[in-house]
N, C-alpha and C positions, 0 to 999 in steps of 0.2 A: 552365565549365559550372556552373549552378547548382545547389547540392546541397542534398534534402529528404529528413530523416531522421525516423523516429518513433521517438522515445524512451522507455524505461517506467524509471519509478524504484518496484520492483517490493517491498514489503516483507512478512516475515510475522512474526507474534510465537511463540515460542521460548523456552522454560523462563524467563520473564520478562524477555523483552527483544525489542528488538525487530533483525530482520536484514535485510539489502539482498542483493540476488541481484545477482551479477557473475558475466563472464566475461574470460578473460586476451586481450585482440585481439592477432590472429599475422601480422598485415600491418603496413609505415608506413602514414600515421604512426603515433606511440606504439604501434609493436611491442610486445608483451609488458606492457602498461600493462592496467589492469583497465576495464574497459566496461560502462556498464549495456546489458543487452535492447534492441537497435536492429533498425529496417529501413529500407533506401532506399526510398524512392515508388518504386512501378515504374506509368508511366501505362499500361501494358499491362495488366497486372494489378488493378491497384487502382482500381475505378471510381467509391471516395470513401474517405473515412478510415476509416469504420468497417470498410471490406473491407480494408486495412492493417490496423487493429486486431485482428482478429479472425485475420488470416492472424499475427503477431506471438505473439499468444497462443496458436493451435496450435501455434506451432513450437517454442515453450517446455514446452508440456503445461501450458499456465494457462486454456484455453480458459472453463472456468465459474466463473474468478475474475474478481472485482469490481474494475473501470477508470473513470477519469474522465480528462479532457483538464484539463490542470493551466494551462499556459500555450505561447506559440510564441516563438522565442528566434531570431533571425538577425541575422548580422553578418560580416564581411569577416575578423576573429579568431580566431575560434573556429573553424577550419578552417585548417591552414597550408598545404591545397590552393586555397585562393580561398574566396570566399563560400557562406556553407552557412546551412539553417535547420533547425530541430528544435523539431518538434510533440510537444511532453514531456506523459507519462500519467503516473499514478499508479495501480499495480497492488497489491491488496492481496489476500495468499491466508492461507487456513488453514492451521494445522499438518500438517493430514492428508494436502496438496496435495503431490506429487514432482514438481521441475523436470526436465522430461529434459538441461538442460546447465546448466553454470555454476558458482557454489560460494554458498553461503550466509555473508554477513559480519557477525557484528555491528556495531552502527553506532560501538560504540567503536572499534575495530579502523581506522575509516576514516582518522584521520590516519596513519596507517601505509604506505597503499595508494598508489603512482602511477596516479591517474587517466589516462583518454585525457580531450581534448580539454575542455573545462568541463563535465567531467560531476559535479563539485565544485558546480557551480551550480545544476544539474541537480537531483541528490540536493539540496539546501536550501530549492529551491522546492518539490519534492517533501513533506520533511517539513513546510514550513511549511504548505502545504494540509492533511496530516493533521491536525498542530496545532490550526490555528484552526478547521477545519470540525468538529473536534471536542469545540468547547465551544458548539455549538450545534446538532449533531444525531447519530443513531446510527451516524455510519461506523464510528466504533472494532469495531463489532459483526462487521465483514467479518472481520475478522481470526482470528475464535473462527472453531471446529468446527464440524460439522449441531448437538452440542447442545450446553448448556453451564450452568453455574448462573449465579446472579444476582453472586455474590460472585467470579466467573472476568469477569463483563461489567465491574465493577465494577474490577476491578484490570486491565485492557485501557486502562482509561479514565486512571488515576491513570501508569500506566507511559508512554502517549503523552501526557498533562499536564504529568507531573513531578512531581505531588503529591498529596496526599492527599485524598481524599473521605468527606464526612459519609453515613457509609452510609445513613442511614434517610431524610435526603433526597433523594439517590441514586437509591436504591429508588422512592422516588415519583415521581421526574423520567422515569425509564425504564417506568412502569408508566403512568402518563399518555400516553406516545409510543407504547404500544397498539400495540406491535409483535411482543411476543413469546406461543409458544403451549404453555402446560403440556404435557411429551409421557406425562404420567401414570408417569415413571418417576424416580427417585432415584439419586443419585452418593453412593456410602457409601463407608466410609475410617475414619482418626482421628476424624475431626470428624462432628458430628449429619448425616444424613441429610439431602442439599440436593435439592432440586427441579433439575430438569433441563427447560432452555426449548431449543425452536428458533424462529426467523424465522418471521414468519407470510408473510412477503413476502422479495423478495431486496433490496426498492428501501432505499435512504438518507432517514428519518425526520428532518425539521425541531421541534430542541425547541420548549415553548412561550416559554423564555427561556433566555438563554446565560447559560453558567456563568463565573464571575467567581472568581479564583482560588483556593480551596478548595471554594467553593459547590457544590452539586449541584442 
């Protein structure tokens, strides 16, 4: 029997880092191996992807978090039950979001972990879409709170890059993409009093050039 599963390689950033959401599978195969957020197709139910999608994300408590369809993966391997295929997402929530199951892992932590089934490949094509769609538009942004300062978007940005950004270029790259809305109120603390932005939109912001590795 043919097997179609949807995938979410689900992440959120975390006292500056960033985490994968797993759960421990209590069935063969890979008993007690860790599993990212899956669903089988049910054709009864699921009358296209996005009613899969959407029924996935309830059943997490991620429902008004930010998804995209990353890639589809099928092969005769990656199943030691016969042939299977997985429609893998990439889900990204805020800090403030609670998953009703699972455990939250940092992604160092991951050579650690026994995967089920290639979810090893899963999770890489996962982070390679954050990655790269991230030096040419605002996804990193899903990741933050309803609100946030410019120098919290700013370091979202450098932690899923790997490096450092020219702040005051930065600032102009993200203020030209004309996405964010002063909410007339201030985050105070140690440091000067910062402005506090939320979305003006929920949608993913195309820069007007990709950044090339420091650049902003």
């Amino acid at each position: 029997m043919l097997r179609m599963s949807l995938d979410m390689v689900v992440l959120r950033l975390y006292e500056e880092r960033l985490e994968l959401l797993l759960e421990t599978r209590d069935h063969p195969p890979f008993a007690n191996c860790w599993q990212l957020p899956a669903l089988r197709i049910d054709e009864t139910r699921d009358r296209d992807l996005d009613t899969a999608r959407h029924r996935l994300l309830a059943e997490w408590g991620l429902g008004h978090c930010y998804s995209e369809q990353v890639c589809t993966l099928g092969n005769l391997e990656r199943d030691p039950r016969g042939w299977s295929t997985a429609l893998v997402y990439l889900c990204l929530v805020d800090p403030e979001v609670e998953a009703v199951q699972g455990c939250w892992h940092p992604l160092s932590a991951l050579p650690g972990l026994s995967l089920a089934f290639d979810h090893t490949q899963l999770i890489a094509r996962g982070l390679e879409r954050l990655r790269i769609k991230s030096r040419y538009s605002t996804l990193p942004l899903q990741l933050l709170g309803p609100e946030f300062t410019l120098s919290e978007v700013q370091r979202a940005f450098e932690i899923i890059l790997q490096t450092p950004m020219n702040t005051a270029a930065f600032r102009k790259r993200i203020h030209r993409a004309d996405i964010l809305v002063d909410t007339g109120r201030k985050r105070t603390g140690k440091q000067r009093p910062a402005i506090l932005y939320r979305l003006e939109s929920p949608c993913c912001v195309m820069f007007d050039q990709v950044m090339h590795g420091a650049e902003a």
